[in-house]
C-alpha positions as CSV (number, residue, x, y, z in Angstrom):
1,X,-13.9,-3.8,46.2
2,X,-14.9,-0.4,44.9
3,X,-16.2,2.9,45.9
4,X,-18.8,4.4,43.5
5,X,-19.1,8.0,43.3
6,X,-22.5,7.9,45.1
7,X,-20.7,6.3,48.4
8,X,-22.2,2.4,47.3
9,X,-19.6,0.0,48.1
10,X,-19.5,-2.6,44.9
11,X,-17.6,-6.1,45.5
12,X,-16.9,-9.3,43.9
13,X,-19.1,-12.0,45.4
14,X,-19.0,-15.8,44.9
15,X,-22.4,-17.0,45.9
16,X,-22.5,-21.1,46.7
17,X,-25.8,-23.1,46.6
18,X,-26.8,-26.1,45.2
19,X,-30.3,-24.9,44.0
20,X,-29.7,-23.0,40.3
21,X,-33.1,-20.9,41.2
22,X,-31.5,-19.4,44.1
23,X,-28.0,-18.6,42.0
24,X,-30.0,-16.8,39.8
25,X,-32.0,-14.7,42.1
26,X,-29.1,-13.8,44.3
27,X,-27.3,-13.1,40.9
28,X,-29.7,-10.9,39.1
29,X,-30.2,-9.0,42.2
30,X,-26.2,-8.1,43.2
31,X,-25.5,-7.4,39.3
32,X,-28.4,-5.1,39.4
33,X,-26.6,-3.3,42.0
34,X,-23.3,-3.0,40.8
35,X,-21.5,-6.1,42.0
36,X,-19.4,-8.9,40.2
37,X,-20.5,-11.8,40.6
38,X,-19.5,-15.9,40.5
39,X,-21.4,-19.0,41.3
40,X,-20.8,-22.4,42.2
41,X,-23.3,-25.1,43.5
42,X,-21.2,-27.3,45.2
43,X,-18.7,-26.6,47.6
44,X,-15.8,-28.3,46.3
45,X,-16.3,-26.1,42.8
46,X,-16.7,-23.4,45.8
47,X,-13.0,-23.9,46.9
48,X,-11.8,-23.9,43.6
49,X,-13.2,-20.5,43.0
50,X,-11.6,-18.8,45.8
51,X,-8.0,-20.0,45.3
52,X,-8.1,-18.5,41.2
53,X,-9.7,-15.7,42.9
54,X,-10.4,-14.1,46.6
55,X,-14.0,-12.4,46.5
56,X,-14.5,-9.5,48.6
57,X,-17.8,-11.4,50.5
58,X,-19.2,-15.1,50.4
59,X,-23.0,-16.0,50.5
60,X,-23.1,-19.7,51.4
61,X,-25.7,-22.3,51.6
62,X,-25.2,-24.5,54.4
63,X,-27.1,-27.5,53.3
64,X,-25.1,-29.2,50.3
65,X,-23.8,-32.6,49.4
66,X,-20.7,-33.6,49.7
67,X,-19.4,-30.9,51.6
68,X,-21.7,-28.5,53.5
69,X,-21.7,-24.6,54.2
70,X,-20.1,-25.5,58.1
71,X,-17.1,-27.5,56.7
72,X,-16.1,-24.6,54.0
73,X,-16.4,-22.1,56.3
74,X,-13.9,-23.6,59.1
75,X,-12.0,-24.2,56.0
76,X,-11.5,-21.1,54.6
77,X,-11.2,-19.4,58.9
78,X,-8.2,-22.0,58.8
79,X,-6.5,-20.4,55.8
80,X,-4.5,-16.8,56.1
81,X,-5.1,-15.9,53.1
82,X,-9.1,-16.4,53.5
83,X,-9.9,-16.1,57.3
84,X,-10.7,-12.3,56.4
85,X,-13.1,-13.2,53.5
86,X,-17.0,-12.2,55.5
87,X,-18.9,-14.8,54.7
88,X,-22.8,-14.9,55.3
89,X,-24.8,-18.1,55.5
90,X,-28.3,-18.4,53.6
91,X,-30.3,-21.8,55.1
92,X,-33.6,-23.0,55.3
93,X,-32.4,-23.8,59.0
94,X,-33.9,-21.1,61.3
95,X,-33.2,-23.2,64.5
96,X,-31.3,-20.6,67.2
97,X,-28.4,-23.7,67.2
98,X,-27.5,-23.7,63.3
99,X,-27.4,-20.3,63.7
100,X,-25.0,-20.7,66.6
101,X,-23.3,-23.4,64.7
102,X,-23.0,-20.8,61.8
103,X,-21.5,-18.0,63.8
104,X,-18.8,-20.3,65.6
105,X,-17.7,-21.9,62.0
106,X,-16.7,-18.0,61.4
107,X,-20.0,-16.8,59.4
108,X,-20.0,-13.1,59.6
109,X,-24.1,-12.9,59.4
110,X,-26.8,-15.6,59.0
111,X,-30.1,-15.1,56.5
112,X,-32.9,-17.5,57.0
113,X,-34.7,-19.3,53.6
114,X,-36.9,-17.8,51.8
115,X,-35.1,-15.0,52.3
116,X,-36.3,-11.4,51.4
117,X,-34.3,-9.5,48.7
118,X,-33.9,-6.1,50.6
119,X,-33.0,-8.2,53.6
120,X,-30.1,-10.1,51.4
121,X,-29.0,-6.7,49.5
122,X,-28.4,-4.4,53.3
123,X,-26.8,-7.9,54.9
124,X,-24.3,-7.7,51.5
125,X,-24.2,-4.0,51.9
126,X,-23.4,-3.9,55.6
127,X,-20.4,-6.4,55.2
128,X,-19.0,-4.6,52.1
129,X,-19.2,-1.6,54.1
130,X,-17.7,-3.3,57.6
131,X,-14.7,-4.9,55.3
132,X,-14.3,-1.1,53.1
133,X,-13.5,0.3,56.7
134,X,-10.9,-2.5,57.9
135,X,-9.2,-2.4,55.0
136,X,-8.9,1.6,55.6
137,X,-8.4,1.5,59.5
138,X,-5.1,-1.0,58.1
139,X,-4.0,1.2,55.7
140,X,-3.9,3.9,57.9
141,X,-2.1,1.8,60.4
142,X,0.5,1.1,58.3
143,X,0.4,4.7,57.2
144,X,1.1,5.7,61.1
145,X,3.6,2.9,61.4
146,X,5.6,4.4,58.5
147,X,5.5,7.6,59.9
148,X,6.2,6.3,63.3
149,X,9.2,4.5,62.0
150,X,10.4,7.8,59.6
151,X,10.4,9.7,63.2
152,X,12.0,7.1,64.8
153,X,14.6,6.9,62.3
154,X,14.8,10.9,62.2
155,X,15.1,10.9,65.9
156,X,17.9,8.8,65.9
157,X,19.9,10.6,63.1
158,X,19.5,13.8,65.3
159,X,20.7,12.3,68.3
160,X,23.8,10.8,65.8
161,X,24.2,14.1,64.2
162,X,24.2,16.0,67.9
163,X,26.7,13.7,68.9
164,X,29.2,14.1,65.5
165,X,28.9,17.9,65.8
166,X,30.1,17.7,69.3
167,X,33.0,15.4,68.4
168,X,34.1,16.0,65.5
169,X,33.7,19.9,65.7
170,X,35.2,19.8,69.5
171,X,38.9,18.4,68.5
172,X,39.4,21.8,65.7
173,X,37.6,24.2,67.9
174,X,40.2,23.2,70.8
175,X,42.6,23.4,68.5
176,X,41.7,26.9,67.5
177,X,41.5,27.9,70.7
178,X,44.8,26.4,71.6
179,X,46.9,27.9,69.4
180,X,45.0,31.4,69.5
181,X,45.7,31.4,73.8
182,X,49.4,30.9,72.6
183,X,49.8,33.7,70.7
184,X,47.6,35.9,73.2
185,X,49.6,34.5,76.4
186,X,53.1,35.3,73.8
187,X,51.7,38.3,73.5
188,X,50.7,39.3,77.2
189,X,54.0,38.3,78.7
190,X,55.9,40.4,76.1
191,X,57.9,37.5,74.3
192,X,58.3,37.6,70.7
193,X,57.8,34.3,68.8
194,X,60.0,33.3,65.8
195,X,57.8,34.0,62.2
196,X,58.6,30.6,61.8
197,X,57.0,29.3,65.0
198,X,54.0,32.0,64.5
199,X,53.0,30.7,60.8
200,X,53.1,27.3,62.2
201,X,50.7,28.1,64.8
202,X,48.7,30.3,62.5
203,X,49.0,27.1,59.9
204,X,47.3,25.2,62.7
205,X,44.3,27.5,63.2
206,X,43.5,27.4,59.1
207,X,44.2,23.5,58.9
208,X,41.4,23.2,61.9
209,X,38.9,26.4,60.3
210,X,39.5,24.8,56.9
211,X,38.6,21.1,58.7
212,X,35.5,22.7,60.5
213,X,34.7,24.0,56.8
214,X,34.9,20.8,55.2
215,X,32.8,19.0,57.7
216,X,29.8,21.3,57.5
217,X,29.6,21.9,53.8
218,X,29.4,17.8,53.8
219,X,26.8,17.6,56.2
220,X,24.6,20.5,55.1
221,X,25.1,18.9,51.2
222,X,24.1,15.3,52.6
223,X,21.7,16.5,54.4
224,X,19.9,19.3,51.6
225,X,16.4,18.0,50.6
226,X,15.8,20.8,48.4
227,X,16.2,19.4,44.7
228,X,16.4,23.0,43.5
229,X,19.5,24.2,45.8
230,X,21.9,22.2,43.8
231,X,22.6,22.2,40.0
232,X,23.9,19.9,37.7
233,X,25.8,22.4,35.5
234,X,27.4,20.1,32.4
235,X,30.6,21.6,30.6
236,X,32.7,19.7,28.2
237,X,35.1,18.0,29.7
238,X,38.7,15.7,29.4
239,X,37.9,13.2,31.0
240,X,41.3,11.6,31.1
241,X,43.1,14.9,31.9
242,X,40.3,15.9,34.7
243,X,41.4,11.9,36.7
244,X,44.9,12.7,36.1
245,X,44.6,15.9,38.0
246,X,42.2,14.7,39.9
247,X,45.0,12.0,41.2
248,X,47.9,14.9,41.3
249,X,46.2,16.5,43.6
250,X,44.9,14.1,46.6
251,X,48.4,11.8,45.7
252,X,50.9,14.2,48.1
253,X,48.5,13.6,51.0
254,X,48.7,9.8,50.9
255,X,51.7,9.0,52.0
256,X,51.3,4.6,52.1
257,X,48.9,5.0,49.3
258,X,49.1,4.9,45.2
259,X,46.3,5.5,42.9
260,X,46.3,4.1,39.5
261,X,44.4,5.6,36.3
262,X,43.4,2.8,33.6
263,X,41.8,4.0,30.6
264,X,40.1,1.1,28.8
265,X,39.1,3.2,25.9
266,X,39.9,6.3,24.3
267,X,37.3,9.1,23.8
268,X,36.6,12.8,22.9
269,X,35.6,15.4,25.7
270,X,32.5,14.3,27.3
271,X,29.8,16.7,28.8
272,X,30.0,16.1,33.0
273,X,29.7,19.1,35.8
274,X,33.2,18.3,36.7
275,X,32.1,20.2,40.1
276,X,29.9,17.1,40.9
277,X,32.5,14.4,39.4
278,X,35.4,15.5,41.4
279,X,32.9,15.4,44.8
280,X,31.8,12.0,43.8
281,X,36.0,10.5,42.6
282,X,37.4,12.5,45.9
283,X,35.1,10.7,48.2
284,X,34.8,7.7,46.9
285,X,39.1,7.0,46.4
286,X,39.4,8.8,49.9
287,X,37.0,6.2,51.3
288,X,39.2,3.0,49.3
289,X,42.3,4.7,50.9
290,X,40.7,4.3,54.1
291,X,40.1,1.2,54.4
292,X,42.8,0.0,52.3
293,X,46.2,-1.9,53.6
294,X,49.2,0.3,53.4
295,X,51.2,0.0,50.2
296,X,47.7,-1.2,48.5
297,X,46.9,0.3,44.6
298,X,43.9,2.0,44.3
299,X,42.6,1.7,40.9
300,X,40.3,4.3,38.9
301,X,38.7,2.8,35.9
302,X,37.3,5.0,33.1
303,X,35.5,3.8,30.3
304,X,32.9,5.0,27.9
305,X,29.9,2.6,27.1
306,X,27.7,3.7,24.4
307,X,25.7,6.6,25.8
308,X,27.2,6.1,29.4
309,X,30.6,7.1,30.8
310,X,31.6,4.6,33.7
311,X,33.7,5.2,36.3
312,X,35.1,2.5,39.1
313,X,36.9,2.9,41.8
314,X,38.5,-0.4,42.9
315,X,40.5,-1.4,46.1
316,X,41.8,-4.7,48.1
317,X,41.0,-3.4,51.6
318,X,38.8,-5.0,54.2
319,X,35.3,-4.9,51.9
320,X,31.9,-4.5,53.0
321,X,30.1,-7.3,54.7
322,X,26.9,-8.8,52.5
323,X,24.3,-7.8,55.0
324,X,25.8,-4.2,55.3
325,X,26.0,-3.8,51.2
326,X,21.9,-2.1,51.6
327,X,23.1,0.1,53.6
328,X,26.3,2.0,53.0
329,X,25.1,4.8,51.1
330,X,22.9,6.0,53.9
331,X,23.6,9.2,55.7
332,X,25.7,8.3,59.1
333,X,25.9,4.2,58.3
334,X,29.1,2.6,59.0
335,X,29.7,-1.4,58.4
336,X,30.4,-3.5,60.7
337,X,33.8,-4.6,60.2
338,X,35.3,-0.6,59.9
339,X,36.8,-1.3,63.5
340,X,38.6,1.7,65.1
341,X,39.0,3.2,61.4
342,X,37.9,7.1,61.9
343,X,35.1,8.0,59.3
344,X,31.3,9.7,59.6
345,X,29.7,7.8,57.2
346,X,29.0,10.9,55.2
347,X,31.4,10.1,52.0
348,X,29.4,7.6,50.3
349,X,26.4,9.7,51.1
350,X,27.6,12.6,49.3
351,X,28.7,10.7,46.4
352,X,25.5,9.1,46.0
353,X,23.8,12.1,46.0
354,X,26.2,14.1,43.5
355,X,25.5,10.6,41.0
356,X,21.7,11.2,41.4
357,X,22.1,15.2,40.7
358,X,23.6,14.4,37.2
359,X,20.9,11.8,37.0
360,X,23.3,8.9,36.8
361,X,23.9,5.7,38.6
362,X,26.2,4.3,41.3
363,X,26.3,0.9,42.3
364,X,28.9,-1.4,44.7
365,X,29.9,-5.2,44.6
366,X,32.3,-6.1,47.5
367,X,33.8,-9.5,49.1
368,X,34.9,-9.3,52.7
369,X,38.7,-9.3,53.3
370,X,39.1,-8.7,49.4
371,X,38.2,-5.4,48.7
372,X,35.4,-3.3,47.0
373,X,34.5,-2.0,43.6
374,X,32.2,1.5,43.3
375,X,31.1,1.8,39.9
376,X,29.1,5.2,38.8
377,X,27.8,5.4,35.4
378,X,26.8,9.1,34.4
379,X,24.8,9.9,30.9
380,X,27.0,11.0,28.2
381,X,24.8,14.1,27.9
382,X,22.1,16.1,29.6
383,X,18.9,16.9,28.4
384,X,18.6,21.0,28.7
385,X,15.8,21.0,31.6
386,X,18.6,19.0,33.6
387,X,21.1,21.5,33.9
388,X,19.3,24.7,35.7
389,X,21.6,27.8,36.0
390,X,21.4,29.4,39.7
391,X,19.6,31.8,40.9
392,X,20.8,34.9,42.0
């Protein structure tokens, strides 16, 4: 069904009658006004027409052999995929009970033989118009159910992200304030603390600021819409050397842990924004350490692939179950099977995020009870309008 510019609604019509004088009339008459049209004089050709093709509007004869204009109707009101297709009966029955007849098989409007061309042309008009509207009023209420659901949705991720910034930022700010009453109450009552015992309290305070820290850059970097607040700024890059250090540096803090590097191929410097890659490797092997067994390898895979450098991240923890797999890279989603394990379900979030920034590609394949494997594939190269210096 289309919209001309002048406002004239324009359809694909099937007209079925057995008499070729009246397909030809009805024919001329809708082409002449903009519409497509088919034919068919028997009804069985009739049903054949409508499953290659649903018109927009039926005129139908109701007298016809074989099957008649009563019987197709009912037909086509039983089907889901044709109930909605109007469909207006032309007859040389004028009688007040075939019209009745007509309008309880499902006919949408009813047009007595002969029949008057301007009569036939505002009928068509009025049900092209009628059906142009229903299929707006559903698009808009599918339009408001979206947004309904989106607000829903946002609604919920308020009420999850009120409820993480009151736990998760309690347990450090107690600590803060802890340690800080301490030293205060030490210092009211005149007793000097050892430096020892005063940089481990002071030690405490940084560890909880430096937490707090953490936390909210994640959230506020998860939680940026604004494509333009984050850059992808590419520099060459050692790969190899940037995952060794990379593993150096988180390997002290896991103490039941042991990440592996395995290089299938060898390759020159490659051009990443190692500020990105180290977001998305640190959260993606803190998340396999998570969920990991004690005294379970964590593997890191690099490899190059033609224009593509791959990164996995593989480990034999708990996995993710099939029906949670859509799901884990969304901002505060945490599977099913994560138990009392402590996590926010803003790691893979990030990392997804950082992947799309330097336009690459992250994907995840995981059996229950035998781990998971996170593979991210970033371009080899940038194009220059990809990397956007910041603005001061």
């Amino acid at each position: 069904m289309k919209q001309a510019s002048n406002q004239v609604i324009t359809g694909n019509i099937l007209i079925v009658d057995d008499t070729p004088a009246n397909l030809r009339l009805l024919s001329a008459m809708l082409r002449h006004e903009g519409h497509e049209v088919r034919m068919a004089i028997t009804g069985t050709a009739a049903l054949r027409t409508i499953q290659v093709e649903l018109p927009d509007l039926i005129l139908l004869d109701i007298n016809m052999p074989q099957i008649n204009g009563y019987e197709i109707c009912e037909q086509l009101k039983a089907n889901e995929q044709t109930c909605e297709i109007p469909v207006i009966f032309l007859s040389a029955f004028d009688g007040v009970i075939d019209k009745v007849k007509a309008f309880q098989a499902g006919g949408a409007d009813y047009v007595s033989k002969p029949f008057q061309v301007e009569e036939v042309l505002i009928r068509v008009r009025h049900q092209l118009e009628l059906q142009h509207m229903k299929r707006n009023l559903q698009a808009a209420e599918a339009r408001a159910l979206q947004a309904l659901d989106r607000e829903k949705e946002l609604s919920r991720l308020k009420s999850e992200f009120i409820s993480i910034l009151s736990h998760d930022f309690r347990t450090p700010l107690t600590h803060i304030r802890g340690f800080a009453d301490l030293l205060r109450y030490t210092n009211d009552q005149d007793q000097n603390l050892s430096a020892v015992t005063q940089d481990r309290y002071f030690n405490k305070i940084d560890a909880a600021i430096e937490h707090l820290l953490n936390l909210l850059d994640k959230i506020l970097f998860v939680s940026n819409h604004d494509p333009d607040a984050i850059f992808c700024q590419p520099v060459p890059t050692d790969l190899k050397l940037f995952c060794q250090n990379l593993i150096e540096t988180l390997q002290p803090s896991l103490t039941h842990h042991t990440i592996r590097l395995i290089c299938q191929s060898e390759a020159p410097e490659s051009v990443v924004d190692p500020v990105l890659l180290q977001q998305i490797l640190t959260n993606l092997l803190s998340n396999a350490v998570k969920y990991s067994p004690t005294t379970r390898e964590i593997d890191l895979v690099l490899d190059w692939q033609e224009d593509w450098i791959q990164f996995q991240v593989h480990d034999r923890g708990i996995g993710i179950p099939a029906s949670n797999l859509p799901h884990v890279f969304d901002m505060f989603y945490r599977c099913h099977n994560v138990g009392d394990i402590q996590g926010r379900g803003l790691g893979l979030a990030a990392a997804k995020k950082c992947v799309e920034i330097h336009q690459g590609e992250i994907f995840v394949d995981s059996e229950p009870g035998s781990g998971t494997t996170f593979t991210v594939r970033l371009p080899q190269s940038l194009p220059a309008a990809a990397s956007q210096p910041p603005v001061d």
